[in-house]
C-alpha positions in Angstrom: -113.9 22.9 -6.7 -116.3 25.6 -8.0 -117.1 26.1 -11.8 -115.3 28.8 -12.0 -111.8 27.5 -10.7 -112.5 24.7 -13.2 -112.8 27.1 -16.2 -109.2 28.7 -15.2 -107.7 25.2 -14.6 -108.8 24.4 -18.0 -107.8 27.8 -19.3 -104.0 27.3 -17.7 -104.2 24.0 -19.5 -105.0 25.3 -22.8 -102.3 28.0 -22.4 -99.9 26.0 -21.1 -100.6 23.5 -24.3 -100.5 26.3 -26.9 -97.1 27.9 -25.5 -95.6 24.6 -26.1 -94.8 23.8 -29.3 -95.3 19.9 -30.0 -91.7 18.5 -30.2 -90.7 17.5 -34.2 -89.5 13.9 -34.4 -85.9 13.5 -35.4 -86.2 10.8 -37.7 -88.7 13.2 -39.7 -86.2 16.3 -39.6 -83.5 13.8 -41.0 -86.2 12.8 -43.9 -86.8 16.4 -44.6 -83.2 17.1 -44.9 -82.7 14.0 -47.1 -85.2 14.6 -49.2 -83.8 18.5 -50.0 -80.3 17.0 -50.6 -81.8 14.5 -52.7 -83.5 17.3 -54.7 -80.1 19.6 -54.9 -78.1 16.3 -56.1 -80.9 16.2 -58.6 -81.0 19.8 -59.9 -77.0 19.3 -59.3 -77.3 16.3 -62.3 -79.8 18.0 -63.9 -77.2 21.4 -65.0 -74.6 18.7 -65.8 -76.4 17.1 -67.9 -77.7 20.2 -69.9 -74.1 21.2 -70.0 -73.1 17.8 -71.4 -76.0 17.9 -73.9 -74.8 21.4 -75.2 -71.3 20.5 -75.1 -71.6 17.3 -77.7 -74.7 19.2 -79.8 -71.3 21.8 -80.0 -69.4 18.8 -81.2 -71.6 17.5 -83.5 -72.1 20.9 -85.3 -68.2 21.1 -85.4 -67.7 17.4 -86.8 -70.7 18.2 -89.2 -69.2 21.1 -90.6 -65.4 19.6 -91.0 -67.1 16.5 -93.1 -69.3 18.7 -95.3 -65.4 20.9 -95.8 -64.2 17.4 -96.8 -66.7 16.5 -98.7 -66.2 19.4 -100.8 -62.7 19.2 -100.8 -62.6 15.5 -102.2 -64.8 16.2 -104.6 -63.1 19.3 -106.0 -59.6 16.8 -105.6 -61.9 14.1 -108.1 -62.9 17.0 -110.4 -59.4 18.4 -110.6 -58.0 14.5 -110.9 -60.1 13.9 -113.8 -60.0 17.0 -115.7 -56.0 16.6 -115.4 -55.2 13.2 -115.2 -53.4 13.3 -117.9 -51.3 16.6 -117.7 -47.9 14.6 -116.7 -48.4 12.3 -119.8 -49.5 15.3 -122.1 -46.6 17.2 -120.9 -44.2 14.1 -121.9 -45.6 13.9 -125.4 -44.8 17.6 -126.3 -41.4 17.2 -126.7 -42.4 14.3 -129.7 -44.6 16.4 -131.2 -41.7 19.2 -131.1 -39.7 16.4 -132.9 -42.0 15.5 -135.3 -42.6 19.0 -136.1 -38.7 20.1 -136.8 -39.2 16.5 -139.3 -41.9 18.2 -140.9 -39.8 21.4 -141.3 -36.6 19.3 -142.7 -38.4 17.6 -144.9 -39.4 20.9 -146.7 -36.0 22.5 -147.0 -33.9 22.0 -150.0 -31.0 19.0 -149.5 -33.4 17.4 -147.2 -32.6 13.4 -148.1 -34.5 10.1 -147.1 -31.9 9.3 -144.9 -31.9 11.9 -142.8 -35.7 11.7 -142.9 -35.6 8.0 -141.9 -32.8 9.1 -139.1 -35.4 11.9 -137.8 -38.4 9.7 -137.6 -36.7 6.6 -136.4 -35.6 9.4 -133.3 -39.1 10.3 -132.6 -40.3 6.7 -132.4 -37.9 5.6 -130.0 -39.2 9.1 -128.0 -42.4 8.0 -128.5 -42.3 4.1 -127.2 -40.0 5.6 -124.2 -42.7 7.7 -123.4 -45.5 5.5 -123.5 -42.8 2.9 -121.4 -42.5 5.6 -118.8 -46.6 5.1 -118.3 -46.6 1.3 -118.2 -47.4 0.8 -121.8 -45.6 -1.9 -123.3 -45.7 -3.0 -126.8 -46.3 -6.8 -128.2 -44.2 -7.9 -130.4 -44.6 -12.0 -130.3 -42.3 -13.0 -133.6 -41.0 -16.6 -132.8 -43.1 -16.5 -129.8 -46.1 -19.3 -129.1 -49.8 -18.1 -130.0 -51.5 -16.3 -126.8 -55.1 -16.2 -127.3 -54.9 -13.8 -124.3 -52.5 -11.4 -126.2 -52.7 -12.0 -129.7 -55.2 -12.1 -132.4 -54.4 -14.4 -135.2 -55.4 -13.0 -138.8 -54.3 -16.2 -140.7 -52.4 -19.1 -140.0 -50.0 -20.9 -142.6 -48.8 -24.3 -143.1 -44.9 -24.2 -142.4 -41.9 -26.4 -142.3 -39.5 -24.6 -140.4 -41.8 -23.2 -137.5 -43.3 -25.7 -134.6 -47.6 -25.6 -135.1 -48.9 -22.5 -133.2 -46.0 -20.3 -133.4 -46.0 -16.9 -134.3 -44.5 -16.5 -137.6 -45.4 -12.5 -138.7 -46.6 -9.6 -137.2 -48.9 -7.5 -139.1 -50.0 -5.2 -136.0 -48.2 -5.1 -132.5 -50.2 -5.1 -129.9 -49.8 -3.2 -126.8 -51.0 -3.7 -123.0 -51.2 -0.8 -119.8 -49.9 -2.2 -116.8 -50.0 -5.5 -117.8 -53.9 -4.8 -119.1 -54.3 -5.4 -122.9 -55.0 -2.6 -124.7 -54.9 -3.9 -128.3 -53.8 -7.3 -129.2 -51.5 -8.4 -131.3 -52.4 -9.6 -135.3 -50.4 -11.8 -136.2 -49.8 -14.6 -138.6 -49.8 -18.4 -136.8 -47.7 -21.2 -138.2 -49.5 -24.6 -138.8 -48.3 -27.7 -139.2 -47.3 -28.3 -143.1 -49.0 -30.6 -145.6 -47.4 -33.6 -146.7 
């Protein structure tokens, strides 16, 4: 074989080689086609997530707002409540002043009499202790009763006879308590056991 039919035979090999492409392996393809799902499923994730994230930062700026609108409510509510707490009891107590008021005006007119004086003001304090009922306060009145340190104050105590030691003979101030608080004591005279 002369030089010459060599160089062709290596030529047609060399041809030959280039025109066929080298074969791809499968197991590579199916790694190449993994590996681009695996990136999809990933970019896939990656949009649900950002939605998720804007979704709840939506929420949060939502929920923030409604408590900052309750917080302003409740504290307008606590303004209001103390400013007028007392509107319902004021508005129960006008209707005593109006009574003692029309006593004032009696009083002044000609035939007015002690009696009907007492009458009128004996009216208004039974309006007035009905009132202050109607908001828990009750009043202390311990004649006969036992001494209370808790509710009564004693001013003086005094030998006596005809009462058992440590009962409460006089009042000289009635006390009153607010739902079962104490307001103001009772002062009252205490009986002590007589001399012999």
């Amino acid at each position: 074989m002369s030089e010459e039919q060599r160089n062709t035979q290596q030529q047609a090999q060399d041809t030959a080689q280039e025109n066929t492409a080298p074969e791809q392996d499968p197991a590579m393809e199916d790694l190449e086609q993994a590996e681009q799902q695996v990136e999809e499923d990933l970019q896939k994730a990656l949009e649900e997530a950002r939605q998720q994230a804007a979704d709840h930062w939506d929420a949060l700026l939502r929920v923030k707002a409604d408590m900052e609108n309750l917080r302003r409510r409740t504290r307008i509510d606590v303004e209001n409540a103390h400013k007028f707490a007392l509107e319902k009891f004021v508005n129960e107590l006008l209707p005593v002043l109006d009574s003692m008021e029309m006593g004032i005006q009696a009083a002044e007119k000609e035939g007015a009499t002690v009696e009907t004086l007492k009458e009128g003001m004996e009216m208004t304090f039974k309006m007035m202790l009905d009132v202050l009922s109607r908001f828990g306060v009750e009043r202390i009145d311990p004649v006969g009763e036992s001494f209370d340190p808790q509710k009564h104050e004693a001013m003086t105590m005094v030998p006596s006879a005809e009462h058992e030691p440590n009962t409460v003979m006089d009042v000289i101030q009635k006390g009153y308590s607010l739902n079962e608080r104490l307001v103001r004591p009772a002062r009252v005279v205490v009986s002590k056991e007589a001399e012999q």
